[in-house]
C-alpha positions as CSV (number, residue, x, y, z in Angstrom):
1,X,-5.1,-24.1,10.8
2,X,-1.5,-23.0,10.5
3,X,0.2,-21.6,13.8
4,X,4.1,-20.2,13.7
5,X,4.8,-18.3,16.6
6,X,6.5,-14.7,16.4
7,X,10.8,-14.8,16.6
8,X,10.5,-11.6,18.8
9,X,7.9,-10.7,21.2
10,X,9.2,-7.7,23.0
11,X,5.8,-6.4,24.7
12,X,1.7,-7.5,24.2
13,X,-0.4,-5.0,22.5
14,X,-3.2,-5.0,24.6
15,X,-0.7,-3.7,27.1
16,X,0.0,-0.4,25.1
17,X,-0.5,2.9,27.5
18,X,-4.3,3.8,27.2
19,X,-3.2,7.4,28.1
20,X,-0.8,9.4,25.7
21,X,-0.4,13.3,25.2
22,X,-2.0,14.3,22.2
23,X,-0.9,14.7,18.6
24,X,-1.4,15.7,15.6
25,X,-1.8,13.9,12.2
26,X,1.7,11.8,11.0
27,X,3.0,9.8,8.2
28,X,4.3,6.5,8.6
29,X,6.4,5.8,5.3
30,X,8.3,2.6,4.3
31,X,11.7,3.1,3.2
32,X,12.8,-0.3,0.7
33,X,16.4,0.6,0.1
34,X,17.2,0.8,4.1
35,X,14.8,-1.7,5.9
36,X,13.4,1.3,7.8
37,X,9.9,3.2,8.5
38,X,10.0,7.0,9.3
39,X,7.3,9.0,11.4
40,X,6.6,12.4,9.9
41,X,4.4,15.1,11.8
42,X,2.6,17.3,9.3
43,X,2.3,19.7,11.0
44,X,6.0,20.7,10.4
45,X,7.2,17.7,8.3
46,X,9.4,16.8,10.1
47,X,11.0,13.3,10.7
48,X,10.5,12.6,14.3
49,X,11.4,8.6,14.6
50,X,13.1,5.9,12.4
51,X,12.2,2.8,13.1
52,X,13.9,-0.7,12.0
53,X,11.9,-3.0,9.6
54,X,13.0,-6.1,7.6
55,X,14.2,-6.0,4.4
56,X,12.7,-4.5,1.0
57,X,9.4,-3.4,3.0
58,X,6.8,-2.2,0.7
59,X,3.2,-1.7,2.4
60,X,1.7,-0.6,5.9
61,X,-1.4,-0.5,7.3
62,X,-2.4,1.7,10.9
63,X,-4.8,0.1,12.9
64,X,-8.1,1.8,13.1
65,X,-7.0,3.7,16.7
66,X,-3.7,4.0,15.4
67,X,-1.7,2.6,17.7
68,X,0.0,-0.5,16.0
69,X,1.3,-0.4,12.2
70,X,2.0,-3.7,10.6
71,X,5.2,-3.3,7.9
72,X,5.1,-5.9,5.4
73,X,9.0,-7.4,4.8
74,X,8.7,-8.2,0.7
75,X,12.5,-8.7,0.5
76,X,15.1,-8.2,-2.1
77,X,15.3,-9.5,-5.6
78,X,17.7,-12.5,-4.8
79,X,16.2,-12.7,-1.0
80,X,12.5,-13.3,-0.8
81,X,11.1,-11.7,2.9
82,X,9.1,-13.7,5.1
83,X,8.1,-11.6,7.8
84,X,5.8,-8.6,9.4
85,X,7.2,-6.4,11.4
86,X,5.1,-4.7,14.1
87,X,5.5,-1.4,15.1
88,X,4.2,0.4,18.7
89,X,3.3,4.2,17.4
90,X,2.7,5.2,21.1
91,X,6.4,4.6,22.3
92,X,7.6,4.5,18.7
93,X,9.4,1.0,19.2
94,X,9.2,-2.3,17.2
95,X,6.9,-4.8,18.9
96,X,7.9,-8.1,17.4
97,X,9.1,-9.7,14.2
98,X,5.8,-12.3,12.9
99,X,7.9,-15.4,11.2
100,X,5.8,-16.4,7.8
101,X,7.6,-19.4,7.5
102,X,7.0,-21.3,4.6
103,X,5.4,-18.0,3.2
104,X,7.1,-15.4,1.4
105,X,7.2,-11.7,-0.2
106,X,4.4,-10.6,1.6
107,X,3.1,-7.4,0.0
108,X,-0.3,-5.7,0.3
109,X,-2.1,-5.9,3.7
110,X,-5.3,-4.3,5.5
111,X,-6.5,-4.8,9.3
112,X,-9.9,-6.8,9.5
113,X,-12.5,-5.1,11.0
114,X,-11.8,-6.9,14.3
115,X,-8.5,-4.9,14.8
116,X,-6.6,-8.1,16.1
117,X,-6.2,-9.7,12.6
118,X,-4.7,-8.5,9.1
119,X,-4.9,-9.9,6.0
120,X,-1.4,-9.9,3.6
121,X,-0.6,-11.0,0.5
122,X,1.9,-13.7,-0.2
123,X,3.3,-13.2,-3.4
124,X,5.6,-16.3,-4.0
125,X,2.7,-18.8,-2.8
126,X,-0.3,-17.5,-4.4
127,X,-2.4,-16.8,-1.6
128,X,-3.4,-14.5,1.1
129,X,-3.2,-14.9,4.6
130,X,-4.6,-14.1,8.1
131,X,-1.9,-13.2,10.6
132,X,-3.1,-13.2,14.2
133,X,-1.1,-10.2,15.3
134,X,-1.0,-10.4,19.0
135,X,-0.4,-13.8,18.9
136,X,2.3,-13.6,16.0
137,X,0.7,-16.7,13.9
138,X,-0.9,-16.9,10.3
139,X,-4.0,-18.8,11.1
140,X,-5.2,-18.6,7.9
141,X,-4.4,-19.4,4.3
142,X,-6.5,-18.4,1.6
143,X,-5.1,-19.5,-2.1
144,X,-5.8,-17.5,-5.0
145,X,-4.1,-19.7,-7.7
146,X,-2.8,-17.0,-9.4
147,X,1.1,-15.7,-10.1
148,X,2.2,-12.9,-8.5
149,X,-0.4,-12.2,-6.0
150,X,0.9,-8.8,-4.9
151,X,-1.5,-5.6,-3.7
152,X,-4.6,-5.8,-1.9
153,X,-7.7,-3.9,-1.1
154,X,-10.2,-4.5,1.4
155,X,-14.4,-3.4,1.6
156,X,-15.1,-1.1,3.9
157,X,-17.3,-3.7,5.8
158,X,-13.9,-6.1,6.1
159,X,-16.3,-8.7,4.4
160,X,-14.7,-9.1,1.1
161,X,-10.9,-8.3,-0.1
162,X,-9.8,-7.9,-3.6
163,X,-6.2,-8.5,-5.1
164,X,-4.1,-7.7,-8.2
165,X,-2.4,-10.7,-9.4
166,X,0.8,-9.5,-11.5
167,X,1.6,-12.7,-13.5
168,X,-1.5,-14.1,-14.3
169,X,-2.7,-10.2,-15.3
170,X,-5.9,-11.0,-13.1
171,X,-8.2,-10.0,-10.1
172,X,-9.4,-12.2,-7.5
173,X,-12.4,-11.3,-4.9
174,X,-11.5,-13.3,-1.8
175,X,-14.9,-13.8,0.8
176,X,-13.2,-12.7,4.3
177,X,-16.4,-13.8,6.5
178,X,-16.4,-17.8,4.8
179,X,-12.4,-17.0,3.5
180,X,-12.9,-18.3,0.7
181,X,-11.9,-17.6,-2.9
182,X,-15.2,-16.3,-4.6
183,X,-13.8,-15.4,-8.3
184,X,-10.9,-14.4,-10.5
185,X,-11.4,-12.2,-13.3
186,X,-8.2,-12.3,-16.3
187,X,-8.2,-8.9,-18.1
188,X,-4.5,-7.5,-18.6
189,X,-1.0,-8.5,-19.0
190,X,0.3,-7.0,-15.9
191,X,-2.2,-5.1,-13.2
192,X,-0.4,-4.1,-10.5
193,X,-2.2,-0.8,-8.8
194,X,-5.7,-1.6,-7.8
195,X,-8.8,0.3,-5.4
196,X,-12.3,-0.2,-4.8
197,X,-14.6,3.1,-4.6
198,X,-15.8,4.0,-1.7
199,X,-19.3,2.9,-2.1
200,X,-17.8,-0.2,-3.3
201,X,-19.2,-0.6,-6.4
202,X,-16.0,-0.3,-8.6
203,X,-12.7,-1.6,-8.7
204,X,-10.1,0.0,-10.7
205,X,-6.9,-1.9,-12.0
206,X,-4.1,-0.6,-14.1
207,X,-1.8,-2.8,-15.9
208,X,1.9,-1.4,-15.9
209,X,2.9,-3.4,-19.4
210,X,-0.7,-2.6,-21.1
211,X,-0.4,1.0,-19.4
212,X,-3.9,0.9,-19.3
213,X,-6.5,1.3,-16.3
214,X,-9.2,-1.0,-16.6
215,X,-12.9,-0.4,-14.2
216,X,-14.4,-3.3,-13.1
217,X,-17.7,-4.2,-11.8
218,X,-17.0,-5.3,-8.4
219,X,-19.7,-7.8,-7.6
220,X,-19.1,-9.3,-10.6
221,X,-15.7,-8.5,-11.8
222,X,-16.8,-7.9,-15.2
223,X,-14.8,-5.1,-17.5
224,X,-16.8,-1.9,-17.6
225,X,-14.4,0.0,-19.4
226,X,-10.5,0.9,-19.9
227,X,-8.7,4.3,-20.2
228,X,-4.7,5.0,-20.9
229,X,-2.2,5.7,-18.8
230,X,1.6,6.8,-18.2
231,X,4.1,4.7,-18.4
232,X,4.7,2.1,-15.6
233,X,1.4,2.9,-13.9
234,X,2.0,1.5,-9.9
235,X,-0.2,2.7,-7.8
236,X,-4.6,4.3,-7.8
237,X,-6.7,5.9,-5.1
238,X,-10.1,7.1,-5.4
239,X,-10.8,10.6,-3.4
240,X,-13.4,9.8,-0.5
241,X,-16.3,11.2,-2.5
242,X,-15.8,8.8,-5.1
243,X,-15.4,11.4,-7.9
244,X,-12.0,11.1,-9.0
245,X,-9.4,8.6,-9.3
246,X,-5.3,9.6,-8.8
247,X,-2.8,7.1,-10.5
248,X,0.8,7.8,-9.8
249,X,2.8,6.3,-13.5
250,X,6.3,5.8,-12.2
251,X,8.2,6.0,-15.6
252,X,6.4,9.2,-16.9
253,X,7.1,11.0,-13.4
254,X,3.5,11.8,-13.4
255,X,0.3,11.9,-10.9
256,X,-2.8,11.7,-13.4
257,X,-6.4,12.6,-12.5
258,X,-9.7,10.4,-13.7
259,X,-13.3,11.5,-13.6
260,X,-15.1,8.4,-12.4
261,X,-18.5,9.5,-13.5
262,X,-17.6,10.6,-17.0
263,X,-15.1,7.5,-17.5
264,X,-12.4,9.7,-18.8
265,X,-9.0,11.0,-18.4
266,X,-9.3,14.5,-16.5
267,X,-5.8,15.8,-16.8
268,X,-2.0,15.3,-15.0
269,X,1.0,16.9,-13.3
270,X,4.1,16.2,-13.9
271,X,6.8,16.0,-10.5
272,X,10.0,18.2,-11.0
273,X,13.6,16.2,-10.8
274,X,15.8,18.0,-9.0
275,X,18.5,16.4,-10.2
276,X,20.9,16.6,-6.8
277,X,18.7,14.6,-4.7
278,X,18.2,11.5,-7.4
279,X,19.6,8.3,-6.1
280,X,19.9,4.7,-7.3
281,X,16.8,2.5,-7.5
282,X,16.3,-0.9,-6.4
283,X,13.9,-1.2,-9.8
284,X,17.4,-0.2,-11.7
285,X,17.4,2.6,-14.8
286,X,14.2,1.4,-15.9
287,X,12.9,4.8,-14.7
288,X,15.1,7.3,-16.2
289,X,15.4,10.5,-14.9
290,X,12.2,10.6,-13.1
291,X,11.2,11.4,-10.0
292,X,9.0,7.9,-9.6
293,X,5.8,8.5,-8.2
294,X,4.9,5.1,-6.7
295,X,3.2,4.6,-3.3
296,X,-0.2,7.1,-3.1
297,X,-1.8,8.4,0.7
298,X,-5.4,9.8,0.2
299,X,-6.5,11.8,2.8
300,X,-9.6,11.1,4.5
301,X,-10.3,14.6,3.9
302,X,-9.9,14.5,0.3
303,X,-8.5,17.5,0.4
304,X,-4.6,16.6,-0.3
305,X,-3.1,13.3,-1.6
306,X,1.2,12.1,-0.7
307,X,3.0,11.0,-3.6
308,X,6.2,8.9,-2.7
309,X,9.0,10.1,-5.1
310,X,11.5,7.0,-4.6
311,X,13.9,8.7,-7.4
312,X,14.8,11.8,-4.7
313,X,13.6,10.1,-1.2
314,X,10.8,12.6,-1.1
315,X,6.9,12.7,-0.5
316,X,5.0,15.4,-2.4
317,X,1.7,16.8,-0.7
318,X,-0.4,17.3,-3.5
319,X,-2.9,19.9,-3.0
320,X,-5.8,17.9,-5.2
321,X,-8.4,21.5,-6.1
322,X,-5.4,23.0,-7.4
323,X,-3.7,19.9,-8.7
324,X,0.1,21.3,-7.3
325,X,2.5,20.0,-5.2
326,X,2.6,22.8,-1.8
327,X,5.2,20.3,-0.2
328,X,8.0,18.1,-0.4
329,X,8.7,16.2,2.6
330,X,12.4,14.2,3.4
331,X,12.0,10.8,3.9
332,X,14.1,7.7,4.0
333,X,16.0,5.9,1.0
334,X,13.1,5.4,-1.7
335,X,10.2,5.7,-0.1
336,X,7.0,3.8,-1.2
337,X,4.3,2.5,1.4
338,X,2.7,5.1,3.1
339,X,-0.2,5.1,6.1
340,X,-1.6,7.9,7.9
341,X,-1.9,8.1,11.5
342,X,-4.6,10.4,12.8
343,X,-3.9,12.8,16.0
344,X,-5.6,11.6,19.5
């Protein structure tokens, strides 16, 4: 066991008012080039609350009663992050700062069914860990052996997690009840955006160098088949009913659609530049003049899908029957990780 205790403790989550007056759906959206997280109802999209993070933050999680959000600090590229920050979305003020230590550029993270523990990827050391959030303390570490463990995706039972391992172009499926490492799987150059279906029998992986999207058994991990994509594919969601897969490619400014059943491509749409609002990137020129689509939301309705444009600090609603964009909505400086947190 591995216990380092939080730098800031500034209240205890069980302590959170039980009572709160009632609202309706909001984003919570990770802004990297400013350290911050903005709250945006939906219902008028606007930004009510901006809320401090560490540095170079790339993915949140909401837990289940949506009360706490957990920001992942990855850093910048000469300053590796090493931290979680913990946000209170009842009085819409961070919690405390959880000190990795010894571990750093933690990236993609899910709450375990237990809604006191979440499980983050450690990119520099290979691994994944379980942070005790109340108590501010990885108690856990769970190695992968594998470069550039970044994203992460967790079964809806919180019994098994999967994970995209950039530089070794490889999955691993990590066993969350034993935690233990149950199998890697080496099938790209690159993968980087990765889901599991909703009945959990696929995982979907695309590789941003092969700019391909690979489907993988996920019991086994074995390559079922592999479609094109843009270029610089980054994120994947599937809808809830399984049907269809979205995959934003950052480079090509596009959001493209996938027909699960029929294993083909099922069309795209392209994001508009407006060129006034474009801004410097931390990923540099290597996106041209698009808008870079990167972070993806699904909807639990399936109804929509927000895009994070990083290119014009923006977040498209994209209506998903008429495949449009109704909505953009302002968000920080280049937005990526998104999480929805549903009205009480």
């Amino acid at each position: 066991m591995i216990a380092m205790r939080a730098l800031v403790a500034v209240t205890v989550l069980a302590a959170l008012p039980l009572g709160a007056q009632r609202t309706g759906d909001r984003l919570i959206v990770l802004n990297k080039a400013e350290a911050t997280a903005s709250i945006i109802t939906l219902s008028d999209g606007k930004v009510v609350a901006t809320l401090p993070v560490g540095e170079g933050p790339h993915e949140v999680a909401v837990r289940g009663d949506g009360r706490v959000a957990v920001a992942c600090n990855y850093g910048t590229g000469t300053a590796p992050g090493r931290s979680l920050t913990v946000l209170d979305l009842v009085t819409m003020a961070v919690v405390r700062t959880i000190d990795l230590g010894s571990y750093r550029r933690p990236h993609g993270i899910a709450w375990m069914p237990d809604g006191k523990h979440v499980v983050v990827t450690v990119e520099a050391n290979q691994a994944v860990l379980v942070v005790d959030i109340e108590g501010g303390s990885v108690v856990q570490s769970i190695g992968t052996e594998q470069q550039g463990t970044h994203l992460l995706v967790m079964s809806k039972d919180g019994t098994r997690a999967y994970t995209s391992n950039i530089g070794s172009g490889s999955v691993t499926m990590i066993d969350l009840v034993a935690r233990t490492k149950l199998k890697t799987t080496t099938f790209g150059k690159f993968p980087e955006a990765i889901d599991l279906s909703p009945d959990g029998k696929w995982l979907w992986s695309a590789d941003r160098t092969l700019e391909r999207v690979t489907m993988l058994d996920a019991a086994t991990l074995d390559t079922v088949r592999s479609l094109p994509t843009g270029k610089f594919p980054n994120r994947l969601k599937f809808t809830p009913d399984g049907k269809t897969v979205v995959l934003s490619n950052a480079q090509s400014g596009t959001l493209a659609f996938y027909d699960v059943a029929k294993g083909r491509p099922d069309g795209e749409i392209t994001f508009a530049v407006d060129s006034s609002l474009l801004r410097p990137q931390m990923l540099g020129s290597q996106m041209g003049s698009s808008a870079t689509p990167l972070g993806i939301l699904m909807d639990p309705s399936g109804k929509r899908a927000f895009v994070a444009l990083a290119a014009m600090d923006r977040i498209a609603e994209v209506d998903l029957a008429k495949r449009v964009v109704v909505r953009l909505l302002a968000a920080g400086r280049e937005p990526d990780g998104m999480a929805l947190i549903r009205g009480r």
